[in-house]
C-alpha positions as CSV (number, residue, x, y, z in Angstrom):
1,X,0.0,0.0,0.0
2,X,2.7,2.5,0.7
3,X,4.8,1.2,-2.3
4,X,1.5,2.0,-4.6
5,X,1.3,5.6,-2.5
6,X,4.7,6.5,-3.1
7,X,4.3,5.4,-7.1
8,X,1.6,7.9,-7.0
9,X,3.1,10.8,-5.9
10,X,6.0,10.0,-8.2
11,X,3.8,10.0,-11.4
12,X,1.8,13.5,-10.0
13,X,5.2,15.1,-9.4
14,X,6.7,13.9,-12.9
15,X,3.2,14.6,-14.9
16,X,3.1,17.9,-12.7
17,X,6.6,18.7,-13.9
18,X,5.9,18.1,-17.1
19,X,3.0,20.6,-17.8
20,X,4.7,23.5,-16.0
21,X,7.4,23.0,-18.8
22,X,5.0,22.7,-21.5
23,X,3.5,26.0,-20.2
24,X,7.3,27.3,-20.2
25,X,7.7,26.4,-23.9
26,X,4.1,27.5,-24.7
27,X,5.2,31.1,-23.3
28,X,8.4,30.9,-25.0
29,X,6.8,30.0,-28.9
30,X,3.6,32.9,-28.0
31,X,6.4,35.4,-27.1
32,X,8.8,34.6,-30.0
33,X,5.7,34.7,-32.7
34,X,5.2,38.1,-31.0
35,X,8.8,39.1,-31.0
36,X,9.6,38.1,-34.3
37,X,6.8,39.7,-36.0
38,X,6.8,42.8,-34.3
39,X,10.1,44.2,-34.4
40,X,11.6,46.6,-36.4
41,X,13.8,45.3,-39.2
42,X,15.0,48.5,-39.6
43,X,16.1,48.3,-35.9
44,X,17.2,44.9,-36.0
45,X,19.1,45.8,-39.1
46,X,20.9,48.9,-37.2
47,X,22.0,46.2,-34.7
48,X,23.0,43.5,-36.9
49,X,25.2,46.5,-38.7
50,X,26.9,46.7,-35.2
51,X,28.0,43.2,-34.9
52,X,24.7,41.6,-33.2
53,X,24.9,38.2,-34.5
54,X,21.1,37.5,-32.5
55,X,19.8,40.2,-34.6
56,X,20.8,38.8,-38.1
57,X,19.7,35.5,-36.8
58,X,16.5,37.5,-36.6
59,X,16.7,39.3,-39.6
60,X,17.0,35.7,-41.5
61,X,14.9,33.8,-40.3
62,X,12.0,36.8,-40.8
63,X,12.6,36.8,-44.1
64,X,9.9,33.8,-44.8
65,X,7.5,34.7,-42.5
66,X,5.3,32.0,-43.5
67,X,7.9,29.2,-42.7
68,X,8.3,31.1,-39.2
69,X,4.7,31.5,-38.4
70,X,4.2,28.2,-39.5
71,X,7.2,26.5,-37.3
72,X,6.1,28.6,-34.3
73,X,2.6,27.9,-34.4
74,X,3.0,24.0,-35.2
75,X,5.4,24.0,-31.5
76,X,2.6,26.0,-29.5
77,X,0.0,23.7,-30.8
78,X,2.3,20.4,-29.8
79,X,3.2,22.4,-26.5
80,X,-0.4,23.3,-25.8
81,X,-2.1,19.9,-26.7
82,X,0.1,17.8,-24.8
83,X,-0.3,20.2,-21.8
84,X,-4.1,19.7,-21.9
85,X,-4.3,16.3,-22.1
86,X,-1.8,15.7,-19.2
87,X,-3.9,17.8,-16.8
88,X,-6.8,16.1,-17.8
89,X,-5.6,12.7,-17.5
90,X,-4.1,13.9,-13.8
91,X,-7.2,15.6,-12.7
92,X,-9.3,12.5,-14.1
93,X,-7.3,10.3,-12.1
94,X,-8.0,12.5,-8.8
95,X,-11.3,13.3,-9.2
96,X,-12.9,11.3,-11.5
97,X,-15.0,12.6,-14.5
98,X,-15.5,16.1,-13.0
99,X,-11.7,16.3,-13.5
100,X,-12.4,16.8,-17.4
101,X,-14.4,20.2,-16.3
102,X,-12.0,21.0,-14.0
103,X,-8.2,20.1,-16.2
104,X,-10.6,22.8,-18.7
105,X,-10.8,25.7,-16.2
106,X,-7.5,25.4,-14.8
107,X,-5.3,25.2,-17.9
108,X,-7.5,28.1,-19.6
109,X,-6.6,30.1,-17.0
110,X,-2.6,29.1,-16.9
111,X,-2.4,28.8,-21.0
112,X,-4.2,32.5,-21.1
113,X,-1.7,34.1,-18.3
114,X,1.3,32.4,-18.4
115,X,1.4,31.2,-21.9
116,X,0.1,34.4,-24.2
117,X,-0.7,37.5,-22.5
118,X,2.5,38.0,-19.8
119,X,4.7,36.5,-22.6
120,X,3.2,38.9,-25.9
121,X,3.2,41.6,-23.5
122,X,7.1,41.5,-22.8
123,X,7.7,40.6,-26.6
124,X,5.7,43.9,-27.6
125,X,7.0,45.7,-25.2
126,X,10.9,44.5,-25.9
127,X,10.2,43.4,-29.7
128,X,13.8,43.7,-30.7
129,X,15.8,43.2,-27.9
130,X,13.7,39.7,-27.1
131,X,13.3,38.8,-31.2
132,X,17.7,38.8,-30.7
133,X,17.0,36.5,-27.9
134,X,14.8,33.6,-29.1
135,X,16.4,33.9,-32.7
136,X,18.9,30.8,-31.6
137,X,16.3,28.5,-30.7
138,X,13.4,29.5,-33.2
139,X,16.0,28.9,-35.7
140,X,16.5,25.2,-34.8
141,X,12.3,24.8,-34.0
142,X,12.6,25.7,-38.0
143,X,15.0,23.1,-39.0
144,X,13.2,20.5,-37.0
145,X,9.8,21.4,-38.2
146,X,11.0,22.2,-41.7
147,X,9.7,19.0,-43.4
148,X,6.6,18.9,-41.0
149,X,5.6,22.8,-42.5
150,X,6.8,22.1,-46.2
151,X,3.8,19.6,-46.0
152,X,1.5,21.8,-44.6
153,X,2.4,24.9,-46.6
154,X,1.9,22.9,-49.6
155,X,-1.1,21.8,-48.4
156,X,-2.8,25.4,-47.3
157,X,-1.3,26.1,-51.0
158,X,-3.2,24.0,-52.8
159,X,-6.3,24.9,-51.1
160,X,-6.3,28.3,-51.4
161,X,-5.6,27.7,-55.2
162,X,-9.0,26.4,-55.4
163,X,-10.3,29.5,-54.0
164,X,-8.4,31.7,-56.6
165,X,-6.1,33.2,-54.0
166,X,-2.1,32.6,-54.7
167,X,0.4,33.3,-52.0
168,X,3.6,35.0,-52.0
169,X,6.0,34.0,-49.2
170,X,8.0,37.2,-50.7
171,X,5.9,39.7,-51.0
172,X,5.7,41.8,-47.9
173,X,1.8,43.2,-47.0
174,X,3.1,46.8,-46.5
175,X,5.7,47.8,-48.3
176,X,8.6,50.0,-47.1
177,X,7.9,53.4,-48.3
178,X,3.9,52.3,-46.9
179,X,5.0,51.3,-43.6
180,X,7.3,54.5,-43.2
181,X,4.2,56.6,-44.2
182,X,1.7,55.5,-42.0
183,X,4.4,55.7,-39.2
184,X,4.9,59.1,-39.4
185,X,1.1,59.7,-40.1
186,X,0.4,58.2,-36.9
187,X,3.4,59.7,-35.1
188,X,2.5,63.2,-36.3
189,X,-1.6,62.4,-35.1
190,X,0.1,61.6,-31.9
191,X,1.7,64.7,-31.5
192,X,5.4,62.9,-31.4
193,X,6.0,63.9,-35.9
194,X,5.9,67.3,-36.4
195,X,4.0,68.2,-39.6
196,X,7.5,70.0,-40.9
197,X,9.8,66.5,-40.6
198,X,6.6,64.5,-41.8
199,X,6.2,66.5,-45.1
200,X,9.8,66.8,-45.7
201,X,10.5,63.0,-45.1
202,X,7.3,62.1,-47.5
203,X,8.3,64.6,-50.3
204,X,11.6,62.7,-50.2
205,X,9.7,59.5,-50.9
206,X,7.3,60.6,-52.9
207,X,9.8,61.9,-55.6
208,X,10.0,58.7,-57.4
209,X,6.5,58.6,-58.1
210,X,5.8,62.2,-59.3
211,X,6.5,63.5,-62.9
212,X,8.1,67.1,-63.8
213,X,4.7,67.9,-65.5
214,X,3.4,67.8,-61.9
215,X,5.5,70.6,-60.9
216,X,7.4,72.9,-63.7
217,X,6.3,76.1,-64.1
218,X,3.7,76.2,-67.4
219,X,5.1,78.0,-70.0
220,X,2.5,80.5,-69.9
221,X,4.4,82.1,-66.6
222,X,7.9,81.2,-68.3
223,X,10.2,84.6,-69.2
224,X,11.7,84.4,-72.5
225,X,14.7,86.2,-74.2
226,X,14.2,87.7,-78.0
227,X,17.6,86.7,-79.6
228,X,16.5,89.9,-82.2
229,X,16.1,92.4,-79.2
230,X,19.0,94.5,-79.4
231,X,21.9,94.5,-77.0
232,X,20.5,97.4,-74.1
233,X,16.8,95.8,-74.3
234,X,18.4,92.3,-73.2
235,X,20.6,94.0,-70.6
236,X,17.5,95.8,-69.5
237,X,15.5,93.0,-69.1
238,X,18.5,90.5,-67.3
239,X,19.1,93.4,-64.4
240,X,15.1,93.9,-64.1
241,X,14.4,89.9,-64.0
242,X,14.0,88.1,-60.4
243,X,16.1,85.0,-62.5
244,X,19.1,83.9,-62.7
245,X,19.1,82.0,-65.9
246,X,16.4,82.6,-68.9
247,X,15.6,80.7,-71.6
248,X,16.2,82.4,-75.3
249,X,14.4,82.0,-78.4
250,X,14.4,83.4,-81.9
251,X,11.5,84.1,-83.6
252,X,8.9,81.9,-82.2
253,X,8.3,81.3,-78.4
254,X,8.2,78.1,-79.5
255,X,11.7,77.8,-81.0
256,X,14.0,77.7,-77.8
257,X,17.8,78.0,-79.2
258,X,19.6,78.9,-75.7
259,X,19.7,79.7,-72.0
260,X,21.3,82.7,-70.8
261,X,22.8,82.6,-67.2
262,X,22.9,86.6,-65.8
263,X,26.2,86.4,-65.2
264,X,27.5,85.2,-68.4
265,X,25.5,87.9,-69.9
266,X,27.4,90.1,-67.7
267,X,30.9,89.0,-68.5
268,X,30.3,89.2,-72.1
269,X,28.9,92.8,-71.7
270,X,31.9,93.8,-69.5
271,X,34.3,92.7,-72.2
272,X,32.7,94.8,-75.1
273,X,32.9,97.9,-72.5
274,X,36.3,97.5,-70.6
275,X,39.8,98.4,-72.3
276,X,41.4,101.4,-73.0
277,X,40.0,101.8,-76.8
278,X,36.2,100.5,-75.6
279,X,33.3,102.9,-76.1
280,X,29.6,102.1,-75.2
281,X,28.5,101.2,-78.4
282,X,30.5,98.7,-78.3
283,X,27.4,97.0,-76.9
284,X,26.1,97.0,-80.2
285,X,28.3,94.1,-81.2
286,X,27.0,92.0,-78.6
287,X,25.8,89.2,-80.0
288,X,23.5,87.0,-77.4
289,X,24.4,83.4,-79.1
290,X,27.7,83.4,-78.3
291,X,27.1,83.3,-74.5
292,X,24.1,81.2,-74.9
293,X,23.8,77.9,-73.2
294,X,22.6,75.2,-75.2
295,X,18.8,74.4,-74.1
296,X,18.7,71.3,-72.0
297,X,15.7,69.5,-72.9
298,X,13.3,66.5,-71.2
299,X,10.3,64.6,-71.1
300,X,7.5,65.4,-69.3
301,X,6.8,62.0,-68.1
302,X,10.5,62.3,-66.1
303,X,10.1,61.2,-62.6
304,X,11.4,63.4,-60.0
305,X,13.9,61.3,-58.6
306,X,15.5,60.4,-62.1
307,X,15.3,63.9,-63.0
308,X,17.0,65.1,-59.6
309,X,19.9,63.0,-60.5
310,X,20.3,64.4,-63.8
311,X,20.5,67.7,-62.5
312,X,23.4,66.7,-60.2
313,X,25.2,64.2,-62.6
314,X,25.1,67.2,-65.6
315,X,26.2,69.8,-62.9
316,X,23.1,72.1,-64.4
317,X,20.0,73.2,-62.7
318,X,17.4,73.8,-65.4
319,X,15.7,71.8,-67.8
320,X,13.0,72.9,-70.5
321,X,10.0,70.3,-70.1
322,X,8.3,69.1,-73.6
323,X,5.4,67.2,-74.8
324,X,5.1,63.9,-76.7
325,X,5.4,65.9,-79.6
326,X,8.0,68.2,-79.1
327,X,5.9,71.3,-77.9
328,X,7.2,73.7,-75.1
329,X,5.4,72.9,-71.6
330,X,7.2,74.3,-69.2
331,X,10.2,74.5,-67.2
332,X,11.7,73.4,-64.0
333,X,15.0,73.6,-61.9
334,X,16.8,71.7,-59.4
335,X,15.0,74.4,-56.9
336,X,11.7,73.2,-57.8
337,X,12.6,69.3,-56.8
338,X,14.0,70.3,-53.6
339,X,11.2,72.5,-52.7
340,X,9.1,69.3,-53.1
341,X,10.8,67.9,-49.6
342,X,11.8,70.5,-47.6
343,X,8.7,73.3,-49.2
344,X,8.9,76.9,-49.9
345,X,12.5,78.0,-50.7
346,X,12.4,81.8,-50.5
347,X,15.1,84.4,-51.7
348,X,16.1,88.0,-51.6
349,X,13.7,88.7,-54.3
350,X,10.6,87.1,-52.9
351,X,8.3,89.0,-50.9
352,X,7.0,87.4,-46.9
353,X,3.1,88.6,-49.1
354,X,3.8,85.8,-51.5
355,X,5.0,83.5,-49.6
356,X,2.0,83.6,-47.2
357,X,-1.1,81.5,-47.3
358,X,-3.7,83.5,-44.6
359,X,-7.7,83.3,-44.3
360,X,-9.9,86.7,-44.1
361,X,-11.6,87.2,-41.0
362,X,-14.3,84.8,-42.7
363,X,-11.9,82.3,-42.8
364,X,-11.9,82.2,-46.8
365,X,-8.5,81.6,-48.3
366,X,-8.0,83.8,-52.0
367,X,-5.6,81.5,-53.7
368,X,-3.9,81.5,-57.5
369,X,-5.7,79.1,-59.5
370,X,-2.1,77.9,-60.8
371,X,-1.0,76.8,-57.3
372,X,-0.6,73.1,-57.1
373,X,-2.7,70.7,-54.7
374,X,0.1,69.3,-53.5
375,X,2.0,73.0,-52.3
376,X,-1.8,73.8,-51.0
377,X,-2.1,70.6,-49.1
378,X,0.8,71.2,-47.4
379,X,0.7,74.6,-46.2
380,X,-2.5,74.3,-45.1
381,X,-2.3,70.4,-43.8
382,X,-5.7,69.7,-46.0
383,X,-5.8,66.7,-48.2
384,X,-7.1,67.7,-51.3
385,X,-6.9,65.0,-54.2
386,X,-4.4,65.7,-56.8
387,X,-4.8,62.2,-58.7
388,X,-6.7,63.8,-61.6
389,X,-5.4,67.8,-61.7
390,X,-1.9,69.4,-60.6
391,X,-3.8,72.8,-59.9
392,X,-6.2,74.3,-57.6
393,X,-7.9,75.7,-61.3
394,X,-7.2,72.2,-62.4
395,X,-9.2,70.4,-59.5
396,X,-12.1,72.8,-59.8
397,X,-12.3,72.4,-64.0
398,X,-12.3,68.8,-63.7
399,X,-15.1,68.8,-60.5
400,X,-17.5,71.2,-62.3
401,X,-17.0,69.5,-66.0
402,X,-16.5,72.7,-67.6
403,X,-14.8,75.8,-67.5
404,X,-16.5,77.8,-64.8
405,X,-17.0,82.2,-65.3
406,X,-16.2,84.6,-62.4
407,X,-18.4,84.6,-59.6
408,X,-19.6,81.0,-59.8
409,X,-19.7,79.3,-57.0
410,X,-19.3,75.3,-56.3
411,X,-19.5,73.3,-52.9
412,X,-17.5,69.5,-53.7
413,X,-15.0,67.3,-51.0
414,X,-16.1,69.5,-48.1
415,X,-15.3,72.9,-49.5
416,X,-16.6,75.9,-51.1
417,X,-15.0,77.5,-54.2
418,X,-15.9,80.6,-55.8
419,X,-14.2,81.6,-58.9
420,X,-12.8,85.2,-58.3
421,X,-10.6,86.2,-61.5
422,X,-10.8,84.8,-65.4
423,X,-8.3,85.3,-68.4
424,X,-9.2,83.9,-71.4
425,X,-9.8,79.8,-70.4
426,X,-8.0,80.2,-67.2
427,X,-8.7,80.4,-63.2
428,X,-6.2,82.6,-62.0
429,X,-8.0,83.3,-59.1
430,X,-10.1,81.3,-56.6
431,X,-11.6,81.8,-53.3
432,X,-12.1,78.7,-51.2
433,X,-13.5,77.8,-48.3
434,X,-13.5,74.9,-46.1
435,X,-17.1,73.6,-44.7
């Protein structure tokens, strides 16, 4: 009788044993899931740079999420399983079949604690540090299991296929430039981003997916050189010009044969007038080609980013922007792309007036119709769409489906837009204001 009682408490102490480790190892796959998936491969990637060899482990092994998830999750299940049938079989044992009930309650309780919310809740709060931990030992869970998942993946594969849906271990379900967006989204709703470093940081990313036609300057607003003025009218026009550098044509606006930089203009001049024999008409020998820069001339389908990196690898900071078919459209420089990510670049010859974006005391906002979205959106934090127009003249054409007349008024996307000024076809002035 003693013999049996001591064989007894043997077994309860071993089986006991035995589920507290299974809850260990249920804790340990919940909090490595966790872990794994919720750190920062950026941050991981900054460590592993450093010489942490647990945070390339971790870096590695995330790279097929599905073969981790599925390694993970096939180890909690075993974990968990075994663990519940041990407790039932030991509370069976002890109290019969209202041990079932009982083994039910109890491991709930344990598996919910001890083996997912105090385990997730130490990943999530140490996601990196703790996915460098476990990386050792998930790694070999994966070689273990490796055949076990193959199976299953292949299996979940095929079933899915009948569905129509096809999976791609690769393909991530943010991508980068996403996640880094709706980071700094939230972290600016949060008060943490300010609105300056979130705009700057998005018009760097957004470069590569913006054309120059979104930006240049239309060639309506673009001032143009005669190569037939004469000498004094050129001059004239160079000192009294807010640019440094202006395109020159001959004949028709059309026909762009140069660029003239202000101070080339003004070397050549100072040549004709300087020297001991020089008179002032002199100046009538100036002849404007022979200082002229050949025109540099693009697409206007040229992304951003490509372009930006033609401006720097060409050492030149203005390009002439043309059509499919050759036309003149406009014109932008290397300014223009870097006012995309860090905004409004202003210079001795621009005014605080036009830099400033301010209501009336009836909070309406009297804009240029030739401002883009984009520059409105972010001055003003609104979020205007700018998929179908560039301009604020633009957006309102392509809402009203025609081409509205002064004093017209039209109430779309939560604001109200009154058309102020007209030339010809275009909106050069609106009023807007929001609802």
């Amino acid at each position: 009788m003693e013999q049996e009682l001591i064989n007894l408490d043997s077994a309860f102490w071993i089986t006991t044993g035995a589920i507290l480790l299974l809850l260990v190892l249920s804790g340990f796959f919940s909090g490595s899931e966790t872990a794994l998936t919720a750190a920062s491969r950026g941050k991981m990637r900054t460590q592993a740079d450093k010489g942490s060899r647990g945070a390339q482990r971790a870096l590695d092994i995330t790279e097929d999420n599905e073969r981790l998830i599925g390694s993970v999750l096939l180890g909690n299940n075993l974990v968990n399983i075994l663990a519940t049938s041990l407790t039932t079989a030991l509370f069976t044992r002890m109290f019969g079949e209202s041990g079932v009930a009982l083994a039910t309650l109890i491991m709930t309780v344990l598996v919910l604690i001890f083996a997912e919310v105090l385990p997730k809740t130490y990943a999530i709060t140490n996601a990196e540090t703790a996915a460098a931990r476990v990386s050792l030992p998930i790694s070999i869970v994966i070689r273990i299991f490796a055949p076990i998942v193959s199976t299953v993946r292949w299996f979940v594969r095929g079933v899915l296929r009948v569905f129509g849906v096809r999976t791609d271990p690769d393909t991530h379900i943010l991508a980068v430039r996403e996640e880094i967006a709706g980071a700094l989204s939230l972290g600016h709703s949060e008060g943490v981003v300010e609105k300056e470093d979130r705009d700057r940081i998005l018009g760097a990313l957004d470069l590569s997916d913006r054309t120059v036609e979104e930006i240049m300057l239309h060639r309506s607003g673009i001032e143009m050189i005669n190569s037939d003025d004469d000498p004094q009218a050129i001059l004239t026009q160079c000192l009294e010009s807010a640019h440094t550098r202006l395109p020159v044509y001959k004949d028709d606006p059309e026909n762009i044969i140069g660029v003239i930089h202000a101070k080339d203009l003004a070397r050549q001049m100072y040549r004709l007038v300087s020297g001991p024999n020089a008179r002032l008409s002199d100046l009538a020998k100036f002849d404007i080609n022979e200082v002229a820069m050949e025109p540099y001339f693009i697409p206007d389908t040229t992304s951003l980013d490509d372009q930006m990196r033609q401006f720097l690898r060409r050492r030149t900071h203005f390009a002439l922007v043309v059509d499919e078919y050759g036309s003149l459209e406009g014109l932008i420089t290397l300014e223009d792309i870097l006012e995309e990510i860090v905004g409004e670049i202003a210079d001795e010859f621009d005014t605080p007036e036009d830099q400033a974006i301010k209501p009336d005391i009836l909070g309406r906002y009297t804009l240029d119709g030739a401002m883009t979205i984009r520059d409105l959106n972010r001055a003003l934090d609104w979020s205007l769409p700018d998929d179908e127009a560039n301009t604020l003249a633009g957006l309102v054409i392509h809402e009203a489906q025609m081409i509205p007349t002064v004093g017209q008024i039209f109430y779309f996307l939560g604001y109200r837009f009154e058309v102020v000024e007209r030339q010809a076809n275009r909106l050069t002035q609106l009023r807007v204001t929001p609802m």
